[in-house]
C-alpha positions as CSV (number, residue, x, y, z in Angstrom):
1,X,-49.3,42.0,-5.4
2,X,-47.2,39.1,-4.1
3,X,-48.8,39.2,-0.4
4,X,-52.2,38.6,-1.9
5,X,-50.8,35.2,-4.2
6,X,-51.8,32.2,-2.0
7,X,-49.0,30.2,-1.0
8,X,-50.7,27.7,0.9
9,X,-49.5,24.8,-1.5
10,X,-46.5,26.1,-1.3
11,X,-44.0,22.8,0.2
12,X,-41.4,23.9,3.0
13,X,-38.5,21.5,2.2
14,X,-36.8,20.1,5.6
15,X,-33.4,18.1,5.3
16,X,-33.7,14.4,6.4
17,X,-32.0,14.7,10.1
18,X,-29.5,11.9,11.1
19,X,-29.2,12.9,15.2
20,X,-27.9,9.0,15.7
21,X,-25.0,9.8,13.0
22,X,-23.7,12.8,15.9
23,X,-24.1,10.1,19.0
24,X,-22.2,7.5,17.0
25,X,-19.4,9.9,15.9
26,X,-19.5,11.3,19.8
27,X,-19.1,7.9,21.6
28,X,-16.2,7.2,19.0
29,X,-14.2,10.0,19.4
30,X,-15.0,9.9,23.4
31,X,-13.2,6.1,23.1
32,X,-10.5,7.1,21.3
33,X,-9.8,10.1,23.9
34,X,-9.9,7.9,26.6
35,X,-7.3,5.7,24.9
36,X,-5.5,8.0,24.4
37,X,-5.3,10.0,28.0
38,X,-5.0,6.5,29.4
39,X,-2.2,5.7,27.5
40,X,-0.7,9.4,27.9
41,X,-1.0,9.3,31.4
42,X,-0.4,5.5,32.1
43,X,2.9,6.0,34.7
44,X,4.2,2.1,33.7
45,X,5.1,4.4,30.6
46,X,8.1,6.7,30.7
47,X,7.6,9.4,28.0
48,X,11.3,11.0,28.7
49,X,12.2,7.2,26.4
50,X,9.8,7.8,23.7
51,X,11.0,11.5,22.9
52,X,14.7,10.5,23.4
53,X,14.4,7.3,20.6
54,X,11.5,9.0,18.3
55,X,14.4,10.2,16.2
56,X,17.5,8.4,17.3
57,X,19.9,8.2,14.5
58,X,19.7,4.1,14.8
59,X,15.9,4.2,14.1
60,X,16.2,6.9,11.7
61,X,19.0,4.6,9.9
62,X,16.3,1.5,10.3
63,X,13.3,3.0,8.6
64,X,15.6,4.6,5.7
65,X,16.8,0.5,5.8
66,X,13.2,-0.1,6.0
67,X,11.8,2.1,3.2
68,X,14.9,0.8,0.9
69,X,13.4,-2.8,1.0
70,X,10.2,-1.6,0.5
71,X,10.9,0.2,-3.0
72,X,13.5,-2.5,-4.1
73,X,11.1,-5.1,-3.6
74,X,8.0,-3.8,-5.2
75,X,9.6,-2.7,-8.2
76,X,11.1,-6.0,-8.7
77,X,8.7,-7.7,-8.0
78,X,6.0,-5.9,-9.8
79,X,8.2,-6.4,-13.0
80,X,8.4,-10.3,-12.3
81,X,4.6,-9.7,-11.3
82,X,4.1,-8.9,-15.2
83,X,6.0,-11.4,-16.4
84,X,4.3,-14.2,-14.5
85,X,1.0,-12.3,-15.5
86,X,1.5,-13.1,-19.3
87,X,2.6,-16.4,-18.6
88,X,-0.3,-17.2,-16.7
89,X,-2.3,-15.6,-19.7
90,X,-0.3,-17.3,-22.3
91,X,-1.2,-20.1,-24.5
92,X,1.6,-21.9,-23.8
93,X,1.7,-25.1,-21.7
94,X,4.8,-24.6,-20.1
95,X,5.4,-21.3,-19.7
96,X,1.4,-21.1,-18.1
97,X,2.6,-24.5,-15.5
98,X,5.6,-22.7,-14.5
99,X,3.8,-19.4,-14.1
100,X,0.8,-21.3,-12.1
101,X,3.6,-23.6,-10.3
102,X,5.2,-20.8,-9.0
103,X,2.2,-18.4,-7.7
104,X,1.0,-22.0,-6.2
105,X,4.5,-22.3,-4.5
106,X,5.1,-19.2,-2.9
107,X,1.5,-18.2,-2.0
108,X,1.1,-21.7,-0.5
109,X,3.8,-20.8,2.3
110,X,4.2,-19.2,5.0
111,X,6.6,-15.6,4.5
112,X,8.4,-16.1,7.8
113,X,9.5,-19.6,6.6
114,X,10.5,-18.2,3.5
115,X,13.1,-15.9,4.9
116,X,14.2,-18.3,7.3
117,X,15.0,-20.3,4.2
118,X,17.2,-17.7,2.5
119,X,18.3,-16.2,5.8
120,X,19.9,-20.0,6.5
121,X,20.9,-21.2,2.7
122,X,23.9,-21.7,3.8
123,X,23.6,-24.7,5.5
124,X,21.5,-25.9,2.6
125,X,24.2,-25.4,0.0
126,X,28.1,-24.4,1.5
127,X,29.1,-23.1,-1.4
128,X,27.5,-21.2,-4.9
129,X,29.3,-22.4,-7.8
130,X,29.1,-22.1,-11.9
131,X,30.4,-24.4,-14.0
132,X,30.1,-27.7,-16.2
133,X,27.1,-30.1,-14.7
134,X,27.8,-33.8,-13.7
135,X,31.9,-32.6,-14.0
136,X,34.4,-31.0,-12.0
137,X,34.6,-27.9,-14.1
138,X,33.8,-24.9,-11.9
139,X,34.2,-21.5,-13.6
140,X,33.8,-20.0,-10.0
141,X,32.7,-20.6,-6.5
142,X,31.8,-18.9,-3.9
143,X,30.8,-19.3,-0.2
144,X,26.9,-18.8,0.0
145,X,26.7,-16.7,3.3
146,X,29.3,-14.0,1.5
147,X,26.9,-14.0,-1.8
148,X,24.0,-14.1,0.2
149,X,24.0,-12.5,3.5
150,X,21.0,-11.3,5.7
151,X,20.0,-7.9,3.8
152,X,20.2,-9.9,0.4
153,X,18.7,-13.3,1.5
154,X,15.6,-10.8,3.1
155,X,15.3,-8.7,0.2
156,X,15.1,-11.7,-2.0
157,X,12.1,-13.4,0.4
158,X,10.1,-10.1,0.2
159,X,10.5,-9.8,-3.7
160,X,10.0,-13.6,-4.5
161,X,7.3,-13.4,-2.6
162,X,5.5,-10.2,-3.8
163,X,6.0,-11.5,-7.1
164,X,3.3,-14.2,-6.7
165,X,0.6,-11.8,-5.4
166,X,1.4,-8.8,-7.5
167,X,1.3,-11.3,-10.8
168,X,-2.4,-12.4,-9.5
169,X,-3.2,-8.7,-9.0
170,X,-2.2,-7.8,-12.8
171,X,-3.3,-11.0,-14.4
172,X,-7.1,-9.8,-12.7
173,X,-6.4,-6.4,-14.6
174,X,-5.6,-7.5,-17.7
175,X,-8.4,-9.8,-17.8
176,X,-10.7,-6.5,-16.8
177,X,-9.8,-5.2,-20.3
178,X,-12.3,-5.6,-23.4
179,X,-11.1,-8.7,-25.5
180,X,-12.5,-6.2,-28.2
181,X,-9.6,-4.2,-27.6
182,X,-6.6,-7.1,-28.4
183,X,-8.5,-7.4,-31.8
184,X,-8.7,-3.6,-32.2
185,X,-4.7,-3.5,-31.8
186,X,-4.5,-6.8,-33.7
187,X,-6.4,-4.9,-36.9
188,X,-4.5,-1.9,-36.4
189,X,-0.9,-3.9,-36.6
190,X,0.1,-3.8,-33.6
191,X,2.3,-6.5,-32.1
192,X,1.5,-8.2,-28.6
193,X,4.4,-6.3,-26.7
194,X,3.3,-2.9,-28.3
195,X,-0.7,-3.9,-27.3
196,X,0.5,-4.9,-23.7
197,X,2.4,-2.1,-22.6
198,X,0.3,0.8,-24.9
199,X,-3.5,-0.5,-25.0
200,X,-4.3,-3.3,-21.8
201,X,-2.0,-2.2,-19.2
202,X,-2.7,1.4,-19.0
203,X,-6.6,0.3,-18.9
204,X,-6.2,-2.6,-16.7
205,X,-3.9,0.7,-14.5
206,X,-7.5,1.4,-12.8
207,X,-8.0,-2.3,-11.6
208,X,-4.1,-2.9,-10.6
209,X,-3.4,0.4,-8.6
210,X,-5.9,0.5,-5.5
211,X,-4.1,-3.6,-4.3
212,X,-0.7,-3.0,-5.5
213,X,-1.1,0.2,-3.4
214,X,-2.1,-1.5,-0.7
215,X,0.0,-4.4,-1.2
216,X,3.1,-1.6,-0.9
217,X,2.1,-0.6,2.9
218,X,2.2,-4.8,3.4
219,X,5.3,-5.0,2.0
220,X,6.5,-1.9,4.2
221,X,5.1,-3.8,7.7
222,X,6.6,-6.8,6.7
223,X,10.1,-5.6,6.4
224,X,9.8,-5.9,10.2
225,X,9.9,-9.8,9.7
226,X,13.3,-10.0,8.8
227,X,14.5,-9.5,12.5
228,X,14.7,-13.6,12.5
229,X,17.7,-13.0,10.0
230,X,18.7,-10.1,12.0
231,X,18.5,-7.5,9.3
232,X,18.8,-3.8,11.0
233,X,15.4,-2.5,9.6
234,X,13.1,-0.6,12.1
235,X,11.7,-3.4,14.3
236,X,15.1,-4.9,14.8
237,X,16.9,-1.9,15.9
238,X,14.1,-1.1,18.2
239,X,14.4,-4.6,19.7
240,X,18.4,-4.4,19.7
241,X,17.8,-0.9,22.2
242,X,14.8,-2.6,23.7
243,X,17.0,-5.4,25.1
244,X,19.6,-2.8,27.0
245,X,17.6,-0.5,28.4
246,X,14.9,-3.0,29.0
247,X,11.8,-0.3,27.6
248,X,10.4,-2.9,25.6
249,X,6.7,-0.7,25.2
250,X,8.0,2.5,25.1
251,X,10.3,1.0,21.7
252,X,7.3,-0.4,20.5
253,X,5.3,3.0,20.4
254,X,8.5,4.7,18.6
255,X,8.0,2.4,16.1
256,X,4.5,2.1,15.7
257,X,4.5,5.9,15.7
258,X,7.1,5.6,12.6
259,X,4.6,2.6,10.9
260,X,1.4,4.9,11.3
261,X,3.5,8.3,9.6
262,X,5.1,5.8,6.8
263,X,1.8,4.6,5.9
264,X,0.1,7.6,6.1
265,X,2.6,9.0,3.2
266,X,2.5,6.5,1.3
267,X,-1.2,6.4,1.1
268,X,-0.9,9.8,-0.9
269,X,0.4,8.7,-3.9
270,X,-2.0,6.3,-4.1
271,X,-4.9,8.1,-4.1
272,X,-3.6,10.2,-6.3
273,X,-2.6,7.4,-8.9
274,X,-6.5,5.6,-8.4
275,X,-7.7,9.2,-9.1
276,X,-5.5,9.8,-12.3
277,X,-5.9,5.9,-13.4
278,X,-9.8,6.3,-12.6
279,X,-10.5,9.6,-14.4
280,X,-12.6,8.0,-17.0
281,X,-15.4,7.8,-14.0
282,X,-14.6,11.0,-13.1
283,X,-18.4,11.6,-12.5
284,X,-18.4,9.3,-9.8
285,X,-15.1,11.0,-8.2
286,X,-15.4,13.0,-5.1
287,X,-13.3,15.9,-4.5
288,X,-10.4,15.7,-3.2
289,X,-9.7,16.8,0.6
290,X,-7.8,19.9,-1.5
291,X,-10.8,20.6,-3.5
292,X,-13.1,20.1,-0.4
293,X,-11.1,22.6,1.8
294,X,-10.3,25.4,-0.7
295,X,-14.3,25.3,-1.6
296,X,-15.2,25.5,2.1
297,X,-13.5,28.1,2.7
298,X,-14.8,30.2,-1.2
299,X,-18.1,29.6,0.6
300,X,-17.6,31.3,3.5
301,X,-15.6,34.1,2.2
302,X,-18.6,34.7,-0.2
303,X,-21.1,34.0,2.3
304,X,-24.1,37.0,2.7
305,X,-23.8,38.4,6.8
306,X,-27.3,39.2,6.6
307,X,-28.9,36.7,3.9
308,X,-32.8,37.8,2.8
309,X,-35.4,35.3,3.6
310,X,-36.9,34.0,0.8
311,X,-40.0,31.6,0.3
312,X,-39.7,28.5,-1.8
313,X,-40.5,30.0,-5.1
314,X,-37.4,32.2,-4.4
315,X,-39.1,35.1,-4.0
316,X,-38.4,38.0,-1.6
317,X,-40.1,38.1,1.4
């Protein structure tokens, strides 16, 4: 009965074919092999340096230097971030001009000349001391390059600032969230600290997380800028080696090689943090690569060997 139904309006559905997609992606990856072999089998490089260094206890002491600065100085300076957030979102005058002069100040210049500053305060001011203004009272004093030396002078340029650009990065979150919901958790009782830290910040989370995150792997590359205050993070104890043995590119692959694995793992906590902070869209969510690979490979465990050819009604042939 079904070979005598007509099936002559029946529509044979073709995917859309991208052939230029498979050239693109081909020409790519044949540029990036050639990079690569070129660079692989480039003889001004001597690879016997590169293995010996990858994991020298010197580097290895200068990115765990390295990663320190980086989590010291984002935390800090994502809780000073908040702080200058509400003060920029304040009503008062002063507290929102010293907020606004502040982000003005330290966005406005340059971060190397920053951390030259601190790295040299010393010559700015001899000597640190506390006591009674316009008198000779000093409770204490002490020599600035003792209370400030070159890992505290660095840290304290990175975190400074951070702060400026992580407090313009939550000020744009919190100004995502609904006004309606301040004058929810205004009805409700709720005072302004409680609102902040339970009802805006967790929603502005969604907003705040993909730029802080990325702001974190900037904060992790510039940690190599406090070599001009010779503090022994990555770049400076590759350069310290460099200068002996006088294998100035083969250092700076090491530590590229470190840069490329640090940022790689620290880009997996962020994705995970925009997926968790982002679940309220979680229809427009794509799997994740987990998802993707443990579904890829359900399909082809479940996959027919000998599938039956249907038509387009779904009937047997």
């Amino acid at each position: 009965m079904d070979a005598d139904v007509n099936t002559d309006d029946d529509v044979a559905a073709v995917p859309l074919r991208h052939p230029w997609r498979w050239v693109v992606a081909a020409a790519l990856f044949l540029g990036i092999a050639v990079l690569v072999v070129s660079l692989w089998t480039n003889p001004n490089i001597h690879h016997g340096t590169i293995s010996k260094y990858l994991f020298n206890p010197k580097i290895v002491n200068g990115v765990g230097l390295s990663l320190l600065i980086t989590v010291v100085a984002m935390v800090v300076s994502t809780v000073l971030g908040v702080l200058l957030a509400v003060m920029r979102l304040a009503k008062n005058p002063v507290m929102n001009a010293f907020a606004w002069l502040y982000v003005w100040v330290f966005r406005g210049t340059p971060l190397l000349i920053q951390i030259v500053f601190w790295g040299y305060l010393g010559l700015l001011y001899s000597q640190i001391s506390l006591g009674v203004p316009f008198t000779d009272f000093t409770i204490f004093s002490v020599d600035t390059n003792t209370l400030v030396p070159a890992f505290t002078a660095g840290l304290l340029a990175l975190t400074l600032n951070q702060a400026a650009y992580s407090a313009e990065i939550i000020r744009s979150g919190m100004l995502s969230v609904d006004p309606g919901q301040h004058e929810a958790a205004a009805s409700l009782g709720m005072s302004p600290s409680y609102t902040l830290f339970k009802v805006v910040l967790p929603q502005a989370m969604r907003v705040i997380i993909p730029p802080m995150g990325n702001e974190t792997i900037s904060m992790l590359k510039q940690t190599s800028l406090l070599s001009v205050i010779a503090v022994l993070e990555l770049y400076t104890v590759a350069t310290q080696i460099s200068s002996q043995n006088l294998r100035q590119v083969e250092l700076l692959l090491v530590v590229s090689c470190w840069y490329l694995f640090l940022t790689s793992v620290l880009s997996v906590p962020q994705y995970y943090l925009e997926r968790h902070y982002g679940r309220g869209n979680a229809a427009q969510q794509a799997p994740t690569p987990l998802v993707r690979i443990v579904s890829a490979l359900r399909r082809a465990k479940h996959a027919p060997t000998e599938p039956t050819p249907t038509d387009t009604r779904g009937r047997k042939s």
